[in-house]
Structure formats: C-alpha cells, structure tokens
Backbone of each chain as nested JSON, in Angstrom:
{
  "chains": [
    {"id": "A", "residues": [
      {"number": 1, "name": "UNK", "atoms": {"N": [0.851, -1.189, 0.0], "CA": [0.0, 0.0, 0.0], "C": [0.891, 1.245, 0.0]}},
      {"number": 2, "name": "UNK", "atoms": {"N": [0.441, 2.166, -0.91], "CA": [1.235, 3.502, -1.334], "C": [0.596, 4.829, -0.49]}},
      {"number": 3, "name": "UNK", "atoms": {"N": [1.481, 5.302, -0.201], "CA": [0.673, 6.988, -0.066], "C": [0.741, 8.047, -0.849]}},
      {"number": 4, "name": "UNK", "atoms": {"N": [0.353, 8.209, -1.924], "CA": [0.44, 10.02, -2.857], "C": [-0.089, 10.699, -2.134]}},
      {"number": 5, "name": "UNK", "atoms": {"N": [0.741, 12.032, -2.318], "CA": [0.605, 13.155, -1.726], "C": [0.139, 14.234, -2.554]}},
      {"number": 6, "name": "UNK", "atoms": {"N": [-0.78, 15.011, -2.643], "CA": [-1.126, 16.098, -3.498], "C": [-1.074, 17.205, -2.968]}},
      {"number": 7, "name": "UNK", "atoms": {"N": [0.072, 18.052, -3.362], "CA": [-0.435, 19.444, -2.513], "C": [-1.025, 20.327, -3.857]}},
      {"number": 8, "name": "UNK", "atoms": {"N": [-1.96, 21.125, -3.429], "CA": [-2.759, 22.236, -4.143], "C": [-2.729, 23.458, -3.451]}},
      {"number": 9, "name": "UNK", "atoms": {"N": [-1.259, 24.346, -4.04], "CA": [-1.631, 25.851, -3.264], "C": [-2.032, 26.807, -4.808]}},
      {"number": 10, "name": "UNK", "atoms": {"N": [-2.371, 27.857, -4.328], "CA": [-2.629, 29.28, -5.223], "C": [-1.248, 29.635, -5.782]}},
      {"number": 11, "name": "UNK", "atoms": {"N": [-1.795, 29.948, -6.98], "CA": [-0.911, 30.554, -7.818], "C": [0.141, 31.663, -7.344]}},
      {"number": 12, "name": "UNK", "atoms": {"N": [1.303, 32.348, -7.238], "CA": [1.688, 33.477, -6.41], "C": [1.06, 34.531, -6.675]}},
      {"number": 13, "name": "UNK", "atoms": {"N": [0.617, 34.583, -7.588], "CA": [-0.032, 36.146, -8.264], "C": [-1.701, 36.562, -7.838]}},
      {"number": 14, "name": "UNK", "atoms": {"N": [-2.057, 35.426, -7.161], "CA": [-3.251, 35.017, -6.967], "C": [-3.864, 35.725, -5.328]}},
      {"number": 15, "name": "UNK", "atoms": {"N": [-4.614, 36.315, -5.108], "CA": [-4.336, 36.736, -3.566], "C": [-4.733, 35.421, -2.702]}},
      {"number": 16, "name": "UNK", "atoms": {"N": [-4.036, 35.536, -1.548], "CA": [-4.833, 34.653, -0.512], "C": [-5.043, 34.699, 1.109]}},
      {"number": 17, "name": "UNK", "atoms": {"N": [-6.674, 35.272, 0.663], "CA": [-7.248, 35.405, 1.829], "C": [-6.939, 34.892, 3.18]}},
      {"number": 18, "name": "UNK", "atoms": {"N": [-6.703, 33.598, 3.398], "CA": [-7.013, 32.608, 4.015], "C": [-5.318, 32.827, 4.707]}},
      {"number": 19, "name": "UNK", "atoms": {"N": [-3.998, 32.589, 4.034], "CA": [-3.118, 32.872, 4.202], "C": [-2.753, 34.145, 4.752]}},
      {"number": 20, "name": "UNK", "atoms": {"N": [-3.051, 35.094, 3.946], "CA": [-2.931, 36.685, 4.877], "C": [-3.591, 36.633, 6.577]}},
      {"number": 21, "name": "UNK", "atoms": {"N": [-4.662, 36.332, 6.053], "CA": [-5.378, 36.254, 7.68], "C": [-4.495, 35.327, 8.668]}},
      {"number": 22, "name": "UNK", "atoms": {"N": [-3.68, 34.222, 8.775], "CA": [-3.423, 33.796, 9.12], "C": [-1.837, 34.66, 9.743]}},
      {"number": 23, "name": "UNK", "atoms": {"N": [-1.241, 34.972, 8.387], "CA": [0.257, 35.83, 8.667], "C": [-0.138, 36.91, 8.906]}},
      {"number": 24, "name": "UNK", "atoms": {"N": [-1.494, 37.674, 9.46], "CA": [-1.512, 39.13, 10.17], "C": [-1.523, 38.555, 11.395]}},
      {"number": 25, "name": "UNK", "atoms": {"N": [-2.608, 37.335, 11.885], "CA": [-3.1, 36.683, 13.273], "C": [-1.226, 36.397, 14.128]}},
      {"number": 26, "name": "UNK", "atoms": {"N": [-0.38, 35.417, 13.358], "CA": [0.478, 35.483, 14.222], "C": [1.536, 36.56, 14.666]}},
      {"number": 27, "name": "UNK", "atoms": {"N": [1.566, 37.455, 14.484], "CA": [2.109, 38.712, 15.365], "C": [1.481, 38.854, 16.681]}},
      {"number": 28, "name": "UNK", "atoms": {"N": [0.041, 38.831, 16.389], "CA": [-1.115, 39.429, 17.517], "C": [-0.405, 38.475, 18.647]}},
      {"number": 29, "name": "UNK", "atoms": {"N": [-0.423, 36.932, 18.381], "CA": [0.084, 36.18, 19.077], "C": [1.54, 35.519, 19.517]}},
      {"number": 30, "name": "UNK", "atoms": {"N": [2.179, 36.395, 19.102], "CA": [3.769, 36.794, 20.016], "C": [4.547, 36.38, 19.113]}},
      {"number": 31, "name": "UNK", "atoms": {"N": [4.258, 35.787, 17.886], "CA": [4.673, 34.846, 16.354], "C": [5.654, 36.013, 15.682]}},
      {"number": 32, "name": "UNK", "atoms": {"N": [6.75, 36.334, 15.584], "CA": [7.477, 36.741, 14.745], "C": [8.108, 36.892, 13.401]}},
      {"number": 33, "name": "UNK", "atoms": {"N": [8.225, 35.552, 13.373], "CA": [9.048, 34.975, 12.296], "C": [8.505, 35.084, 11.049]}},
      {"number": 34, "name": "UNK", "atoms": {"N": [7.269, 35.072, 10.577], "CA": [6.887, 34.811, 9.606], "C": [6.995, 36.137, 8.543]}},
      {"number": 35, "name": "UNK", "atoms": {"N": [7.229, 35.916, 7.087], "CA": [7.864, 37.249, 6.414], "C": [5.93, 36.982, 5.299]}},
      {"number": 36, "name": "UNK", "atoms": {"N": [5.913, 36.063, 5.031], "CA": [4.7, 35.553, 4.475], "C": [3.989, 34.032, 5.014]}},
      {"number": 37, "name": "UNK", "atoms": {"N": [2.87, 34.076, 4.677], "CA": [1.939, 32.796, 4.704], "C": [1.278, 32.666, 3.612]}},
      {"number": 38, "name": "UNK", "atoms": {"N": [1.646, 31.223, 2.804], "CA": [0.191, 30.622, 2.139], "C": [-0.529, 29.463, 2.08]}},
      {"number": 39, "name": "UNK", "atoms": {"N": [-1.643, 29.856, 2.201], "CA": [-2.412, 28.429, 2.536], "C": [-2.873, 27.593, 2.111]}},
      {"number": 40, "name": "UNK", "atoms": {"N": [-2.574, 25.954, 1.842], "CA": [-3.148, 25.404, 0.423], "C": [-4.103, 23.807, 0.815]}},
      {"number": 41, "name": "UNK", "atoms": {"N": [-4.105, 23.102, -0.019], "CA": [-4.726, 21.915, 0.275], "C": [-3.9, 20.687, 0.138]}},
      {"number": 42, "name": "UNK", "atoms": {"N": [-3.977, 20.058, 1.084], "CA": [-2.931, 18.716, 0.624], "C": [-3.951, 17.373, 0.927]}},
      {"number": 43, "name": "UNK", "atoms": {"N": [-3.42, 16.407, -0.41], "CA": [-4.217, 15.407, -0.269], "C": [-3.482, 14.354, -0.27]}},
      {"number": 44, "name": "UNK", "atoms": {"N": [-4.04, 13.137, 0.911], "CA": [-3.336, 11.966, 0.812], "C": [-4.161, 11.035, 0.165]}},
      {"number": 45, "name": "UNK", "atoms": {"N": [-3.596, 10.454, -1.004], "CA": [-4.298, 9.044, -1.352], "C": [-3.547, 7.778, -1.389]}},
      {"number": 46, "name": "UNK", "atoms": {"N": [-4.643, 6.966, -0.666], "CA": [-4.086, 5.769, -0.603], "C": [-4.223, 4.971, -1.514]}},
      {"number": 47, "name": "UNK", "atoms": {"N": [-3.556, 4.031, -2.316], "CA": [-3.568, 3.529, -3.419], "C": [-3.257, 1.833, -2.822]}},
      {"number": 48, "name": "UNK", "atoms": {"N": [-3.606, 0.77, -3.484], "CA": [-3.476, -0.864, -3.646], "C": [-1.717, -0.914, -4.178]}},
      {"number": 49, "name": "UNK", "atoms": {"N": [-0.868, -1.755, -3.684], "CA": [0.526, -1.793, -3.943], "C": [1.391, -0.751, -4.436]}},
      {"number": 50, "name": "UNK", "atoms": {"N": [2.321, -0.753, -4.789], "CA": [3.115, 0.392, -5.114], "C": [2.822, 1.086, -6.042]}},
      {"number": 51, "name": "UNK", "atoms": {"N": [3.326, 2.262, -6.605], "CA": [2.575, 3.68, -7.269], "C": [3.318, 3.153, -8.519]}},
      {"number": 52, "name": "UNK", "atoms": {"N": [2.904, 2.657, -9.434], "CA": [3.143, 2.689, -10.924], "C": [3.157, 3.861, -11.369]}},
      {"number": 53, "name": "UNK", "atoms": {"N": [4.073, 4.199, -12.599], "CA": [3.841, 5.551, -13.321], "C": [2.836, 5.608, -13.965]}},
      {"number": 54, "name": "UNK", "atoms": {"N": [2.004, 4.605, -14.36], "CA": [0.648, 4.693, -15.235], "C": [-0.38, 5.513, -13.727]}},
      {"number": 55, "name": "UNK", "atoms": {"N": [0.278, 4.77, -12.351], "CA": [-1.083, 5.515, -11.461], "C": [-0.6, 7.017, -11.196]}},
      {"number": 56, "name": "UNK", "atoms": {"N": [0.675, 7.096, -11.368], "CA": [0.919, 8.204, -10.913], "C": [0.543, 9.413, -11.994]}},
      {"number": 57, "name": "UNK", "atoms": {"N": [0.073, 9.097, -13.433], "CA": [0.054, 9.479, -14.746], "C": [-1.931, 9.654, -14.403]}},
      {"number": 58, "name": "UNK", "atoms": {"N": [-2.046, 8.94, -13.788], "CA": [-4.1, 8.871, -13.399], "C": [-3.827, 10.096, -12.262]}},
      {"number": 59, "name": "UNK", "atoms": {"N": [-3.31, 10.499, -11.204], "CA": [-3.304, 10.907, -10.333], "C": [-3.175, 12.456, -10.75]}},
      {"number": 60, "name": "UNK", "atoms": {"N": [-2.089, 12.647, -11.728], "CA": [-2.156, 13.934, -12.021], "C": [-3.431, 14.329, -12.617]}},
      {"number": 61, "name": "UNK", "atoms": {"N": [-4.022, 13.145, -13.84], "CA": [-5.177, 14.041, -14.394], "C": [-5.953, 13.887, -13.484]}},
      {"number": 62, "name": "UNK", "atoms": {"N": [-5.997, 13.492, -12.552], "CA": [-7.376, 13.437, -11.646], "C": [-6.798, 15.048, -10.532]}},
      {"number": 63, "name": "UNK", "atoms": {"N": [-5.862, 15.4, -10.541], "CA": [-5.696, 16.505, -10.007], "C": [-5.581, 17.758, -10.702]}},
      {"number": 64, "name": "UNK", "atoms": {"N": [-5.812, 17.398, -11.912], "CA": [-5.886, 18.555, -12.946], "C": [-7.126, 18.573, -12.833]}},
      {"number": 65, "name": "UNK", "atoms": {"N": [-7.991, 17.602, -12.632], "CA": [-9.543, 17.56, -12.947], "C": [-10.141, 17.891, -11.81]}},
      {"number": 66, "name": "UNK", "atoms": {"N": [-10.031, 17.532, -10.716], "CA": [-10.85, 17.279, -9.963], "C": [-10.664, 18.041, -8.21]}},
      {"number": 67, "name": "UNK", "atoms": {"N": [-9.1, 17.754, -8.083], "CA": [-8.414, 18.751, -6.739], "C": [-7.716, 19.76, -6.973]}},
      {"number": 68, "name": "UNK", "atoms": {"N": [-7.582, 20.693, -7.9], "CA": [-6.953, 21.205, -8.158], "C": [-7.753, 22.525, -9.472]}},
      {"number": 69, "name": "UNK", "atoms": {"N": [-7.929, 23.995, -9.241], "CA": [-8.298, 24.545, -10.119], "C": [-7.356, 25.159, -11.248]}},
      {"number": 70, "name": "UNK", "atoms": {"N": [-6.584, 24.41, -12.374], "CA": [-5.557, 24.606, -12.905], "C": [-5.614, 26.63, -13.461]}},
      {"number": 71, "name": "UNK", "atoms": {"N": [-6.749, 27.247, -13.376], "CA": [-6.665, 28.711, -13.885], "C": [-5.577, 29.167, -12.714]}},
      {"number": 72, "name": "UNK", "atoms": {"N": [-6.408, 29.144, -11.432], "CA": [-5.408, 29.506, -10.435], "C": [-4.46, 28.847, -9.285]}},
      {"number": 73, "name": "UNK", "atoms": {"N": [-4.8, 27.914, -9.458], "CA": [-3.636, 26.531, -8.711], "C": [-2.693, 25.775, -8.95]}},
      {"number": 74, "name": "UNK", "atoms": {"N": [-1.801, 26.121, -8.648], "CA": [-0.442, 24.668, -9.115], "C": [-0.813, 23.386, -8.161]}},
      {"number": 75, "name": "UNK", "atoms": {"N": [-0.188, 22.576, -8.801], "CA": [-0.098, 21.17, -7.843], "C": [0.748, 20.447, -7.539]}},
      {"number": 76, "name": "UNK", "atoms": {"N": [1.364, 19.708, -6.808], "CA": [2.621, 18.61, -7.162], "C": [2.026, 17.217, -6.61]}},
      {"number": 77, "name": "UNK", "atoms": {"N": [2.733, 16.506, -7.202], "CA": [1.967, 14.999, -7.011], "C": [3.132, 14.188, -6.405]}},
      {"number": 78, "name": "UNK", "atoms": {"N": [3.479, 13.518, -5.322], "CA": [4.945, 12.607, -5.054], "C": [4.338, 11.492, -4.156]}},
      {"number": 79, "name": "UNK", "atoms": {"N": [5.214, 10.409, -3.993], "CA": [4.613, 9.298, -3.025], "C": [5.37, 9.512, -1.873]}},
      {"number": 80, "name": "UNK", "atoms": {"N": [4.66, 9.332, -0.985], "CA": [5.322, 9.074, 0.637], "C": [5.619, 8.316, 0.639]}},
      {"number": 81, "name": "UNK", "atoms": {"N": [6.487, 7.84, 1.886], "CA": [6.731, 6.379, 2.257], "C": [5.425, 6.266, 3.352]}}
    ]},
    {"id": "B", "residues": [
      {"number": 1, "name": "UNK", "atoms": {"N": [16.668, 33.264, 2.375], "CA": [15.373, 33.184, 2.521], "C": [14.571, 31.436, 2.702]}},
      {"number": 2, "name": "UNK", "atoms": {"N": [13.982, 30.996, 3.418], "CA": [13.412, 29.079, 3.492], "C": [12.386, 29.48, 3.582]}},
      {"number": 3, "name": "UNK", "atoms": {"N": [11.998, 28.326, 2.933], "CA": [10.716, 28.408, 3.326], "C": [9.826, 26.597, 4.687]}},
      {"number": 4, "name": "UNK", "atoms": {"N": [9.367, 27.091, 5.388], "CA": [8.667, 26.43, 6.353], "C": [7.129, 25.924, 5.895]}},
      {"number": 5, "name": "UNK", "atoms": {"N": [7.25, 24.476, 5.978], "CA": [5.735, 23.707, 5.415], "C": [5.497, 22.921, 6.72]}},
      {"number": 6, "name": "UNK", "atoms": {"N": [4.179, 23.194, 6.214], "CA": [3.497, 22.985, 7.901], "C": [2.304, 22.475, 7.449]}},
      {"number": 7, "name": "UNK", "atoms": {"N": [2.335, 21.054, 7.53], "CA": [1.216, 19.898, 6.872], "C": [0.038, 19.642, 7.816]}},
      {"number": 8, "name": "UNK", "atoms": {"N": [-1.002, 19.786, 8.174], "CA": [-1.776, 19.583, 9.206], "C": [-3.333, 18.644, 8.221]}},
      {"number": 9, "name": "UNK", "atoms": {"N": [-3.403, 17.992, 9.028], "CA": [-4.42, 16.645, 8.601], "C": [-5.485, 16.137, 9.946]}},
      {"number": 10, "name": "UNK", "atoms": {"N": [-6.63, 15.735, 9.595], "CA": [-7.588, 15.463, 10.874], "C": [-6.672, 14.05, 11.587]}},
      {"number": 11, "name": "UNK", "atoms": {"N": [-7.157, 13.871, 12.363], "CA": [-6.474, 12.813, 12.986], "C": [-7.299, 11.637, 12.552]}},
      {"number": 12, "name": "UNK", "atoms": {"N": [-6.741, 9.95, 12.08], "CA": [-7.114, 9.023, 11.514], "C": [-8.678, 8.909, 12.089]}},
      {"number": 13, "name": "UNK", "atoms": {"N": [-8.635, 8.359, 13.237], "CA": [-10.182, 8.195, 13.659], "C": [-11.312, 9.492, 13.638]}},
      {"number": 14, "name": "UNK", "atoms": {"N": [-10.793, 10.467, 13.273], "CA": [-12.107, 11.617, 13.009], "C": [-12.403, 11.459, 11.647]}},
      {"number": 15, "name": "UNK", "atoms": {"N": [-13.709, 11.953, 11.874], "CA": [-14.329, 11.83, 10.123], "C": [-13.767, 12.754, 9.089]}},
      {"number": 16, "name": "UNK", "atoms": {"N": [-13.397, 12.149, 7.68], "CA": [-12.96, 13.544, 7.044], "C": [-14.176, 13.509, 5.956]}},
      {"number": 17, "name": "UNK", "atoms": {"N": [-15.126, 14.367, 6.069], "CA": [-16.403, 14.477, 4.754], "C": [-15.405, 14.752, 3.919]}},
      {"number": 18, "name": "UNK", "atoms": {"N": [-14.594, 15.487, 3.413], "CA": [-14.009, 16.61, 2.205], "C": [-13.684, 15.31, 1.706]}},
      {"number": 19, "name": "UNK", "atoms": {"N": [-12.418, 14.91, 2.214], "CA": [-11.984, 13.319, 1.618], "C": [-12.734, 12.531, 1.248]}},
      {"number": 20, "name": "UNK", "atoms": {"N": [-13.895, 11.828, 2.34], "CA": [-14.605, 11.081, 1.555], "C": [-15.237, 11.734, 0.405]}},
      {"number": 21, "name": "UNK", "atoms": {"N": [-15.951, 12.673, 0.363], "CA": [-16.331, 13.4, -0.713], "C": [-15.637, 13.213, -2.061]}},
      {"number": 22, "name": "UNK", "atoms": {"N": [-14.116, 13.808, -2.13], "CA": [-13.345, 13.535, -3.091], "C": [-12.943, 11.916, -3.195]}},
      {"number": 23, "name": "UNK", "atoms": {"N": [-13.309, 11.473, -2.561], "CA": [-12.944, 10.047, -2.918], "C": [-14.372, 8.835, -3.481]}},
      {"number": 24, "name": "UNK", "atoms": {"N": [-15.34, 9.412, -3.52], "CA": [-16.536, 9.425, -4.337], "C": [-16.568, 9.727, -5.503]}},
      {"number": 25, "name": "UNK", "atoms": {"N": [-16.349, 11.025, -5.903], "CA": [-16.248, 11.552, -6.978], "C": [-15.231, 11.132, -7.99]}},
      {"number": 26, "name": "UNK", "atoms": {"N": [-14.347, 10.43, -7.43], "CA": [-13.096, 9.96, -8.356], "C": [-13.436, 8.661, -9.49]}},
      {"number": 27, "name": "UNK", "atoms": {"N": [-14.242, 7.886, -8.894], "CA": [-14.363, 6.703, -9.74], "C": [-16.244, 7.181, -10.754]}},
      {"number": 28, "name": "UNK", "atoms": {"N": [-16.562, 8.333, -10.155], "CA": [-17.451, 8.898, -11.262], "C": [-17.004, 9.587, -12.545]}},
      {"number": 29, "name": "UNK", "atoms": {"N": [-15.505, 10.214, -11.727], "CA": [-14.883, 10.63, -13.454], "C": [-13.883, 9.663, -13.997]}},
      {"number": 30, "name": "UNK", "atoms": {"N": [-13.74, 8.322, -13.396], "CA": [-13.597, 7.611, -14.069], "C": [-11.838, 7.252, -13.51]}},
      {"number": 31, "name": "UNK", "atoms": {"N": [-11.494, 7.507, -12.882], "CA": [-10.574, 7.592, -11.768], "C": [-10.684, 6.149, -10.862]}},
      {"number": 32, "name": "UNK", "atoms": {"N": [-9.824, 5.328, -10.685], "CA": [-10.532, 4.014, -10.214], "C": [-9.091, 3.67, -9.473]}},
      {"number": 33, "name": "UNK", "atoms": {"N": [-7.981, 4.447, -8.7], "CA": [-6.953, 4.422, -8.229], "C": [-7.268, 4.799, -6.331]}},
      {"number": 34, "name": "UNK", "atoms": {"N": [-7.745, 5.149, -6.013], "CA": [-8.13, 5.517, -5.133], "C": [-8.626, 3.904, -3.958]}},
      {"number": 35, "name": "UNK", "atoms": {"N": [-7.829, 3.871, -2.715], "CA": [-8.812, 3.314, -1.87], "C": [-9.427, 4.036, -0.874]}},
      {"number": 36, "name": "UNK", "atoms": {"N": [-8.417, 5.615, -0.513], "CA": [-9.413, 5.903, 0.408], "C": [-8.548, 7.283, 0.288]}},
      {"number": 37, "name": "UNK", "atoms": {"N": [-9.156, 8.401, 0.47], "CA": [-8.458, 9.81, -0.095], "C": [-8.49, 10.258, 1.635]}},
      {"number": 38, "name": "UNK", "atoms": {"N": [-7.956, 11.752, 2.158], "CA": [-7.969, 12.287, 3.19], "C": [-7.27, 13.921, 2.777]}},
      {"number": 39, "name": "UNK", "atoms": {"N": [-8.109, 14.932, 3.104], "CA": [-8.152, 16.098, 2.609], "C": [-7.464, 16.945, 4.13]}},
      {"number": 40, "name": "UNK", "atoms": {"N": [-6.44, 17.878, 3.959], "CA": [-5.697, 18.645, 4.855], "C": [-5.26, 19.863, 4.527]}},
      {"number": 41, "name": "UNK", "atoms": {"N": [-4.698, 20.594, 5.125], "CA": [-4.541, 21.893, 4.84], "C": [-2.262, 21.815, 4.917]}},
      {"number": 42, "name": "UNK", "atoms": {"N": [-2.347, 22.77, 4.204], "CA": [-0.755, 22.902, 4.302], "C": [-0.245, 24.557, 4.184]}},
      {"number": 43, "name": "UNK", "atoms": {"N": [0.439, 24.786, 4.969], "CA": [0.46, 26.29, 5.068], "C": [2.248, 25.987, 4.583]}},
      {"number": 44, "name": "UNK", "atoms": {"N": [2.73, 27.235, 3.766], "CA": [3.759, 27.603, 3.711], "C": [4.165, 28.915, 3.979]}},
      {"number": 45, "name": "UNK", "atoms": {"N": [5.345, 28.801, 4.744], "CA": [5.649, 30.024, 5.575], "C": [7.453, 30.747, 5.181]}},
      {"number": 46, "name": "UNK", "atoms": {"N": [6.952, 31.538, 4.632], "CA": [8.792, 32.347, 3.978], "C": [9.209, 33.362, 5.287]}},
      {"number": 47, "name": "UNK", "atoms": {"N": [10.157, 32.79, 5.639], "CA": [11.045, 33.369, 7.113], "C": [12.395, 34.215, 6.368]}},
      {"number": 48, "name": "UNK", "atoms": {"N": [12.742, 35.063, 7.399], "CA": [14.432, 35.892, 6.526], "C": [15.459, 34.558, 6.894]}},
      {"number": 49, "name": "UNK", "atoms": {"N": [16.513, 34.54, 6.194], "CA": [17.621, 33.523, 6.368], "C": [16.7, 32.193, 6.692]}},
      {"number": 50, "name": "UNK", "atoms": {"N": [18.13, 31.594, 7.51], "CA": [17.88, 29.93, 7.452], "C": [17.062, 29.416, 8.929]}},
      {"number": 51, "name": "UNK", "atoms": {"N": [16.734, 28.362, 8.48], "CA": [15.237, 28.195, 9.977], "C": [16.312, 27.221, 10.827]}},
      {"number": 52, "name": "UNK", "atoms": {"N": [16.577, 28.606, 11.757], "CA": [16.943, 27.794, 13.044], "C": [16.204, 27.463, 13.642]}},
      {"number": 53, "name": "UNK", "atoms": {"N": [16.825, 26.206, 14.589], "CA": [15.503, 25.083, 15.791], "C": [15.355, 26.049, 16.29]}},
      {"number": 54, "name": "UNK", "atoms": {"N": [15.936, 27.668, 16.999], "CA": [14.552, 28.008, 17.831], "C": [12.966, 28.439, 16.963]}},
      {"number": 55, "name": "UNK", "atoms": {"N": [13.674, 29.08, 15.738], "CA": [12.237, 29.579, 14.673], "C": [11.653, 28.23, 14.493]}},
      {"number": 56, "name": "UNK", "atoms": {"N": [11.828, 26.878, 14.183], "CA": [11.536, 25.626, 13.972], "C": [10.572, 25.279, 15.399]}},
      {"number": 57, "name": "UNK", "atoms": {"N": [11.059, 25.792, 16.52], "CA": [9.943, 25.36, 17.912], "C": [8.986, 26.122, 17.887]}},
      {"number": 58, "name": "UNK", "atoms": {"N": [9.323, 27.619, 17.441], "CA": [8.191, 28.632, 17.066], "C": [7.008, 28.165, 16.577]}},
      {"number": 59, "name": "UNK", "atoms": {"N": [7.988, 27.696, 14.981], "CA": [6.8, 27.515, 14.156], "C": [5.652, 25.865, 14.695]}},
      {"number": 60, "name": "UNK", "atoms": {"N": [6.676, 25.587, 15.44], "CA": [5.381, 24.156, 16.08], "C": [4.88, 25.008, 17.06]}},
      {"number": 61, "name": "UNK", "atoms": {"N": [5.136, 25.805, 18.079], "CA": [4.207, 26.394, 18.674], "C": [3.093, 27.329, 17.842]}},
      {"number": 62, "name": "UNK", "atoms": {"N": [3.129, 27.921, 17.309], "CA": [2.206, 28.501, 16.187], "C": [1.349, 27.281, 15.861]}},
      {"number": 63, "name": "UNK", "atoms": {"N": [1.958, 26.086, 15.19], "CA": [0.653, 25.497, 14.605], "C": [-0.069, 24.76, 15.836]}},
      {"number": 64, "name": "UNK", "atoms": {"N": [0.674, 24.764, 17.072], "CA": [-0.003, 23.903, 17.962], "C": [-1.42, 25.051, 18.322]}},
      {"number": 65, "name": "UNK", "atoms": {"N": [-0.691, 26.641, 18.312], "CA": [-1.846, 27.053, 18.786], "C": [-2.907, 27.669, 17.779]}},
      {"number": 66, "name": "UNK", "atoms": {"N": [-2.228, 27.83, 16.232], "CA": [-3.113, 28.556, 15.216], "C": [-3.648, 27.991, 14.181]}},
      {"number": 67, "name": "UNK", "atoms": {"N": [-2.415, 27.225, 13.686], "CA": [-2.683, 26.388, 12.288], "C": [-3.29, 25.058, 12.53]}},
      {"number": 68, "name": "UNK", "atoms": {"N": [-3.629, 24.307, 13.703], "CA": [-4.222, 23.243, 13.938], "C": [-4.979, 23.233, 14.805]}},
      {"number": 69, "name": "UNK", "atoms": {"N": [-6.302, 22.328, 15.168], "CA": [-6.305, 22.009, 16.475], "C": [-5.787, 21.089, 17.127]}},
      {"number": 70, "name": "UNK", "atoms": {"N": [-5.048, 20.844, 17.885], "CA": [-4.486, 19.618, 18.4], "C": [-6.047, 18.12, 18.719]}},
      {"number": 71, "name": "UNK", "atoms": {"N": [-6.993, 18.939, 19.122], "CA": [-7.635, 17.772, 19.836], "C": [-8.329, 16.782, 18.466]}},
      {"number": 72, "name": "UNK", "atoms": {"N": [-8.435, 17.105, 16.838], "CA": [-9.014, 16.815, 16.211], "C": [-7.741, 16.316, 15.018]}},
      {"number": 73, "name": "UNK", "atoms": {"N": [-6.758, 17.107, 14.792], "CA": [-5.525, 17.589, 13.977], "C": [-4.323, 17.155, 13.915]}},
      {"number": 74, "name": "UNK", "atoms": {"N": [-3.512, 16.491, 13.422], "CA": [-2.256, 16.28, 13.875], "C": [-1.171, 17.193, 12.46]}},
      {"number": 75, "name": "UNK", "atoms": {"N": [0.042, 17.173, 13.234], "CA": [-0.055, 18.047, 12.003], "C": [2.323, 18.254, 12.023]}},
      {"number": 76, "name": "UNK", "atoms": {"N": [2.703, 18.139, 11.064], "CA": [3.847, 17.753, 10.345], "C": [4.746, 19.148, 10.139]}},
      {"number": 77, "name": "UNK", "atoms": {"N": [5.92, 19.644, 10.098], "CA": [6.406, 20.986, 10.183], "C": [7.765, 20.26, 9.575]}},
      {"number": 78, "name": "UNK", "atoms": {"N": [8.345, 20.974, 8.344], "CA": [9.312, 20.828, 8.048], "C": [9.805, 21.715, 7.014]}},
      {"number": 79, "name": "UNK", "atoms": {"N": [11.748, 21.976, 6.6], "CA": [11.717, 22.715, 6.064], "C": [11.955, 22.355, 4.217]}},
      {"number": 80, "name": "UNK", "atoms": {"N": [11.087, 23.07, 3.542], "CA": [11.383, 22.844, 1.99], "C": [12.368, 23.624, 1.548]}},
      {"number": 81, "name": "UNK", "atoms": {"N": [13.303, 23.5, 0.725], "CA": [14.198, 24.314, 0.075], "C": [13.519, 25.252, -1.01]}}
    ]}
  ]
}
C-alpha cells in the first residue's frame, strides 16, 4: 500500500485570503518569524501496492480535474513512504 | 530566505467528509486508483535567512496554537528548500 501526496496551493499572483489572515493573526500572538503565509490543500491518497507511473500518470489528471483549479492553482503529485 | 511547510491533517479516527467526498467523486470521473483519499490543509511560511531550531519550535508552537487544532488535527512541520 502507497501513499500520494497532493499538494494544491494558489498561484503566487493570486491573492490569498485565508493565508494573509493567518500571517496578520500570528504577530497578535507573540509569532514573529513569519515574512509571508500561504495556505493550500494537501491530499493523501491511498492507493493498492506500489505507485506505478501509469497511477501516478491517473493521479495527475485526476488533479488537474478534480483537486486542483488549474486557472489559479499549481499542484505537485509525489509518493510518501 | 526558506521556506517552512506545515502539513496539518484530521487525525485518523475523526471523520474527514471533504476526503470522503473527493474520494466518491473519483471513480465517477472515471478515476478508479483511489482506496481511500484524506483532505488537509498545508500552510507555507517564507522566514528571513535559514530556519533555526529556535524559529523551527516557534513555528510548532504557532501550529499547535493557530494552524491546527491539536484535539481533532495532527499536524507535520518541516523545512522545503
């Protein structure tokens, strides 16, 4: 049994709400460090035996299609251990 | 300049609708790779220079208290190049 990993963040050019709110909130809360935040979606799928390139070749179009809004989202697709 | 990824996911025994959701929808578009999907959030965080362990305890204190909930959440901090 495999684990793919999908992360889905916003484009850079893209604003994000969700991220800003988050990198204004940690100052309030004593948080320094941060110069930016962005916030995205990550997906784990579990797959039947090891990740063939044919599944890993299904995985992208299914993340072009389906997790992922290619106008304003990049994606990357890799297997965990 | 690093950047800090900070993977946060429900914890196995809580329900994830989003996941199951997307993991429904997959073998309707015809997607048939899937045994069981799980939907999470991933924040990336751009710090000045290189992430020393104290900015590295920071940033787990931050997600312990902002970017996750602990009682529902578990959640992964590491640095990407």
């Amino acid at each position: 049994m495999a684990k793919i990993v999908v992360d889905v963040m916003l484009k850079p050019e893209i604003l994000d709400p969700q991220g800003t709110a988050v990198g204004a909130a940690l100052p309030r809360l004593g948080f320094t460090f941060a110069k930016s935040v962005r916030q995205g979606k990550r997906f784990e799928i579990e797959i039947d035996g090891d990740a063939t390139p044919e599944q890993l070749a299904q995985v992208e179009k299914a993340a072009e299609t389906l997790l992922a809004n290619p106008v304003i989202e990049t994606f990357t697709v890799r297997v965990e251990k």
